[in-house]
N, C-alpha and C positions, 0 to 999 in steps of 0.2 A: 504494500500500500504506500500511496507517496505521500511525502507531507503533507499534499495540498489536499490529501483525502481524508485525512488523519482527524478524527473529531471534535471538535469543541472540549475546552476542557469545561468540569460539568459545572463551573460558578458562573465562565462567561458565556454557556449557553443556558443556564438560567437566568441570566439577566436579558440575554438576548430573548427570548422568550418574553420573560416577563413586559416586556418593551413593547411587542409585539400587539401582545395583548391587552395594554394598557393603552397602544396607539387605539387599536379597529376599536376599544369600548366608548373613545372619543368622537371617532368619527362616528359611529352609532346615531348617534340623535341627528345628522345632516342627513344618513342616508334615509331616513326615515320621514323629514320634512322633505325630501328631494322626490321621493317615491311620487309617480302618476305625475310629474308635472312636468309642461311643457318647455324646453330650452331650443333656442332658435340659436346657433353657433356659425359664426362665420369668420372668415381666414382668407388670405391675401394669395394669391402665386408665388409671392415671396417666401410663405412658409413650405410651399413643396420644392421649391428652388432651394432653400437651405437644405432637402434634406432631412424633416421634420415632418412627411404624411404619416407614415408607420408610426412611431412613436404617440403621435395624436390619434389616429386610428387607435390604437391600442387603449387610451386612456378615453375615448369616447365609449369602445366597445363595452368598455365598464360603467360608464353612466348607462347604459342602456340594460346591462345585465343588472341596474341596481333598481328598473323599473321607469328609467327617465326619460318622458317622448321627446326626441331628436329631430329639429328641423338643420339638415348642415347646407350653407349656402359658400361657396367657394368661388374666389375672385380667379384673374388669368391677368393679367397690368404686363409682369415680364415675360410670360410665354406669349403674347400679345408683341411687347416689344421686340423677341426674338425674330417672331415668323417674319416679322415685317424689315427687318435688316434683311435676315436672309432672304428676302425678295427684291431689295432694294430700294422700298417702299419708304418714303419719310413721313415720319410718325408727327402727327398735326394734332392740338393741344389749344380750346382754349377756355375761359372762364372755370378752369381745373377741371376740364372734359375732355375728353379724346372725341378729335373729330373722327366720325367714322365713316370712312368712305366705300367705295363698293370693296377695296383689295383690307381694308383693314378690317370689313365683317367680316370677308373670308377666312381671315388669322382669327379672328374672335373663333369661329365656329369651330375651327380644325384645334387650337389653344383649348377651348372648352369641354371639346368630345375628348382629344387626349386626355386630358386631368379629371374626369368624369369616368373614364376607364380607368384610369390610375387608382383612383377612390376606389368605386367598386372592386375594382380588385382585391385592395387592402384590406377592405373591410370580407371578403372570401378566403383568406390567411386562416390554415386551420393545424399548422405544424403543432405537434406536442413540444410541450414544454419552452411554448411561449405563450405571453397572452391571450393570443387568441383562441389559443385551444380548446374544443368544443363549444366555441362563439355562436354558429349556425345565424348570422346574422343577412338579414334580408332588406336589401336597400333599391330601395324603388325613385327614378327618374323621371320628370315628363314634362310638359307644358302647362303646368302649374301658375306661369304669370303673365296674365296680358297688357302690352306695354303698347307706348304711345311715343310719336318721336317727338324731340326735345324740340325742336322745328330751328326756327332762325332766330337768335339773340344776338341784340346791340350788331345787326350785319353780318354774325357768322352763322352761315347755315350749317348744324352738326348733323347732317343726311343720316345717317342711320344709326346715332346715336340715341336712347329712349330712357323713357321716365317709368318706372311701372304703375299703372292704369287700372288694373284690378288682380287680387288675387286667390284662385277659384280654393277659398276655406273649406268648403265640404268636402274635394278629395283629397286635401292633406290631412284633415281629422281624420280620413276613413281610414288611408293609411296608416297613419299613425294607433290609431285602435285596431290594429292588425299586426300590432305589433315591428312596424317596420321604419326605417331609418329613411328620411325624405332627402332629397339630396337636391337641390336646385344649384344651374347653372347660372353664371350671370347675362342671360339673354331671355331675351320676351318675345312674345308672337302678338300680332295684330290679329283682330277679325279676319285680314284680307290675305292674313299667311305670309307677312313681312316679317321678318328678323331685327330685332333691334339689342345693339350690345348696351346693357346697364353695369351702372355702377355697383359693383357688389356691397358696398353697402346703405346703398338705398335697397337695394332688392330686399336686403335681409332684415332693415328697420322696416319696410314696410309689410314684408312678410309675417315679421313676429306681431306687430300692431293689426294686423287683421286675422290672425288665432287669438288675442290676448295672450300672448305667450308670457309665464311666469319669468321669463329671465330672456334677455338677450346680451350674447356673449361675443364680442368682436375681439378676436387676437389678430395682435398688428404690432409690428415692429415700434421699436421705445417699449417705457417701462409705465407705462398707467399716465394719470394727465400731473402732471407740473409744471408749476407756472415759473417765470423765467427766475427765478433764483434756484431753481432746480428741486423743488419741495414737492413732495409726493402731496398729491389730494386724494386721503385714502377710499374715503367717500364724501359724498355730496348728494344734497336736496337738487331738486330739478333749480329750485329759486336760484341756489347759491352756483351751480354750474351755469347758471343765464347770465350772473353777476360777471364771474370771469370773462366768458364770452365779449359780457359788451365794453368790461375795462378790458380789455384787449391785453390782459395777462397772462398769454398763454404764447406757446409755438404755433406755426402752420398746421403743425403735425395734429397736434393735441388739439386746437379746436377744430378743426376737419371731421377727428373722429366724436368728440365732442358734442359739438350738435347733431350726428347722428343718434349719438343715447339722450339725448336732451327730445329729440324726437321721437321716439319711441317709448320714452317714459311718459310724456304729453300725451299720448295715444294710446294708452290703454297697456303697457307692458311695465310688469310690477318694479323687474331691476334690469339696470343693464350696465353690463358692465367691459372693462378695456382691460385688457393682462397682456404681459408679453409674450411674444412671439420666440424670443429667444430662450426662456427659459424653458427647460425637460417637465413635463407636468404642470406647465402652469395652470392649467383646467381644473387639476384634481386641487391645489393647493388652495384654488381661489375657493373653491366649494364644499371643502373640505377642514380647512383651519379657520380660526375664528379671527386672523387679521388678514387670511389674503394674500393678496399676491398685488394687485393694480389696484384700478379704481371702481367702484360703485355708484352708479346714479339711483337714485330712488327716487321714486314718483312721490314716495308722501313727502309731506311737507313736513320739513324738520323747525320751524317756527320757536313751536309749542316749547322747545326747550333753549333754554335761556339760563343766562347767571342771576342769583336771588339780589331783592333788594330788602329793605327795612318792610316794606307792603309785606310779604311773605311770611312774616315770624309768626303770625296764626295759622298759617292753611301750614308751615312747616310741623305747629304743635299738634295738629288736629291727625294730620302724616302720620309722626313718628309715634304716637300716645300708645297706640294698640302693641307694637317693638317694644316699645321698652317695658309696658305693662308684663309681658310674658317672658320677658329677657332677653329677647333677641337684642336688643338694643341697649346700650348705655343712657339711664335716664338724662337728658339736658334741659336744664330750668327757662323759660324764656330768657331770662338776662344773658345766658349763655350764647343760645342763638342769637340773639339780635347783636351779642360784638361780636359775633362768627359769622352771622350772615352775607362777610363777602367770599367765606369761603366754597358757597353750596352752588350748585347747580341744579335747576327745577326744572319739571316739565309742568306744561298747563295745557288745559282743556278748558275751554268756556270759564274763565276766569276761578278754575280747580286746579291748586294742586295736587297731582295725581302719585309724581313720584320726585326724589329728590339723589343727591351726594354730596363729599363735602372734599375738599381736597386741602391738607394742611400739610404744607411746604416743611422740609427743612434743607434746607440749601448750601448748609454746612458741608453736607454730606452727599448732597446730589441725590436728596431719597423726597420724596412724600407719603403723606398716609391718606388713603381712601377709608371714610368713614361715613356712618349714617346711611349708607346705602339703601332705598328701601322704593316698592313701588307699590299702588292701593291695589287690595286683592281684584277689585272689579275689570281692573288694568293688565292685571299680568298672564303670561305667557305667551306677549307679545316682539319680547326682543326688546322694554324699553327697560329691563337692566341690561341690557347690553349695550344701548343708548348712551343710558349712564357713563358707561364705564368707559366707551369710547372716549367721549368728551371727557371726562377726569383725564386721560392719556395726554389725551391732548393739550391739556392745559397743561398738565404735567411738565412734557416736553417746551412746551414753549417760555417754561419756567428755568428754563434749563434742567431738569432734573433726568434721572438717567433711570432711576427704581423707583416703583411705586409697590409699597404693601399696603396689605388691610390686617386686621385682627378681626377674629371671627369666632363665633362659640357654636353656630349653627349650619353655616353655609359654604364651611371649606370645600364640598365637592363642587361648586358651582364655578368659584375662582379657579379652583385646579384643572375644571376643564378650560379656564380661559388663559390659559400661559403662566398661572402662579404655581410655585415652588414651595412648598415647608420649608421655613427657617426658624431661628431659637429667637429668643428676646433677645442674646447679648450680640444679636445680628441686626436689630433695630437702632437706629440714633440714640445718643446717651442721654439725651432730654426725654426721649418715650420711654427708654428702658425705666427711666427714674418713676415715670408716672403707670407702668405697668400693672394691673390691678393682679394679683397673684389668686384672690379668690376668685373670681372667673374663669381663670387657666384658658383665658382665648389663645386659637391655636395663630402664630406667625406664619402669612403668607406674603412672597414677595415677586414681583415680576421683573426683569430688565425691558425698559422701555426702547 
């Protein structure tokens, strides 16, 4: 037997193991909100030009073994730009549209059915002892959008370039309750049996907006939207990505893609989201862990949550009463909150607060504490402690701080599945260590931000 066959010794494959199985218990609760809902995914020619279809195949083939309906809408830009060199053809370009002439729909069409064959293929990979093994997955192609040509703008006519115009919803439902993988090209047919090349991602915003599709997911070269100081926007309300937009705080790149999920959230699709292209897995990562990978637009309106003012110290007490009556909470007297009140953050509804957190710096040390964490029963099991906790990060961060823990008596499985770590008290700041309450025995958790 050779070394490389030679087995685990038995502590560091028990830990391996245990890792294992501590990772899938986590992801557990996504696969479970993920089950039966609809993802519309779309990808550039640049990701099968990297060298990146298998691999993606592979990690799609697994949202679909995990019950998840699959719309995949796939672009063609450089096997497009290819055919057309190698014909000799000069590639014309304007208002960020490919003018499409008679020889450049031809490259469209030939670009398209290749990489169309490509996919399908991939997704027919049925070797053992790779993922796809026993996949038996079945992916259906056709005339699914009827488009409209772009016509003549500001004097340039883009002849066969097209907008898509409708898209026929009840055979890709049916498909899809058939259990089957929809795969659309970036071209559309007219009434009159015209070809028109689109933009793969309008095809795919307007595609998932007329299923309502629970997610629409564009992976595209760059790393999620950041605006010109290079700062991730991990997510955003539709409001606060219309903000960027019109302060003109963004790349070419990033608002391009940008207002397409700004579009799609506006129309009826719940999330939509940007991940990179270059990274192995970014699909599962983004859907999978509870910070992600890129960015997220959300259609709801993130308003309702706000930093507290002095107005708040009743609807905070009326909050927290029922916590700390039963111990989940550290009793806090009003006098308390109202000189703390600039440390909370609240959600409101109809002039309710519903839910709250509090974030107390220590900058010594590059740590803070998240506390009072709490949301009203009628409220939750909605994602708005997850709400919470985002924004405490955030603020976090932007405090400069690098750690955020909590102390908790009730709720450590909650954090632990969101990136927090067990640690001791003589691993907290020496001012909290001081104020440490020893009869409670709250257990220390800590995150690196």
């Amino acid at each position: 037997m050779n070394d490389a066959d030679a087995p685990l010794p038995t502590a560091l494959a028990s830990a391996s193991q245990a890792q294992f199985v501590a990772w899938l218990r986590e992801v557990a609760p996504y696969v479970h909100a993920h089950r039966g809902k609809t993802f519309v995914v779309a990808f550039g020619g640049e990701l099968i030009e990297a060298g990146r279809l298998n691999a993606l195949v592979h990690d799609l083939s697994l949202l679909h073994a995990m019950g998840i309906r699959l719309v995949i809408v796939h672009g063609s830009r450089p096997q497009v730009q290819a055919q057309l060199a190698l014909k000799g053809v000069e590639a014309r370009f304007s208002h960020g549209m490919r003018i499409t002439d008679a020889a450049a729909l031809e490259c469209a069409k030939e670009a398209a059915g290749e990489i169309r064959l490509d996919i399908e293929a991939a997704f027919s990979q049925g070797l053992p002892n790779t993922p796809m093994a026993h996949a038996r997955i079945r992916v259906v192609s056709g005339n699914f959008v009827t488009a409209r040509p772009v016509g003549v703008v500001d004097g340039v006519d883009f002849q066969h370039t097209g907008v898509v115009r409708k898209v026929d919803v009840e055979a890709i439902r049916q498909a899809l309750a058939a259990d089957t993988i929809v795969l659309v090209s970036p071209l559309g047919f007219s009434p009159t049996g015209e070809a028109f090349n689109l933009r793969m991602e309008d095809a795919a915003t307007r595609i998932a907006a007329a299923l309502k599709a629970d997610k629409l997911i564009l992976i595209a070269e760059g790393a999620g939207i950041r605006d010109r100081s290079g700062r991730l926007h991990e997510e955003l309300s539709v409001a606060q990505a219309e903000r960027l937009l019109a302060d003109n705080e963004l790349d070419a790149a990033s608002a391009f893609n940008l207002g397409f999920l700004v579009q799609a959230c506006r129309q009826g699709v719940g999330r939509a989201h940007l991940i990179p292209l270059a990274l192995d897995g970014a699909i599962l990562v983004e859907l999978f862990t509870h910070d992600g990978v890129g960015t997220m637009i959300s259609a709801e309106d993130l308003a309702s949550m706000r930093e507290a003012t002095a107005d708040d110290v009743g609807g905070l007490l009326k909050l927290l009463a029922p916590l700390e009556a039963d111990g989940t909470l550290v009793k806090r007297p009003r006098e308390l909150i109202e000189r703390e009140i600039d440390h909370f953050t609240v959600l409101e509804h109809d002039g309710v607060i519903y839910g709250c957190a509090a974030l107390y710096p220590f900058p010594e040390v590059q740590m803070g504490e998240m506390a009072a964490l709490a949301v009203h029963p009628d409220y939750q099991n909605h994602g708005d402690g997850e709400r919470l906790l985002k924004r405490i990060e955030a603020r976090a961060r932007a405090a400069g701080l690098t750690r955020l823990f909590v102390l908790t008596t009730r709720t450590a499985h909650w954090f632990l599945k969101r990136g927090f770590v067990p640690a001791r008290v003589e691993d907290l700041p020496l001012q909290r260590q001081q104020l440490y309450n020893w009869q409670r025995r709250s257990q220390v958790l800590i995150k690196t931000l």
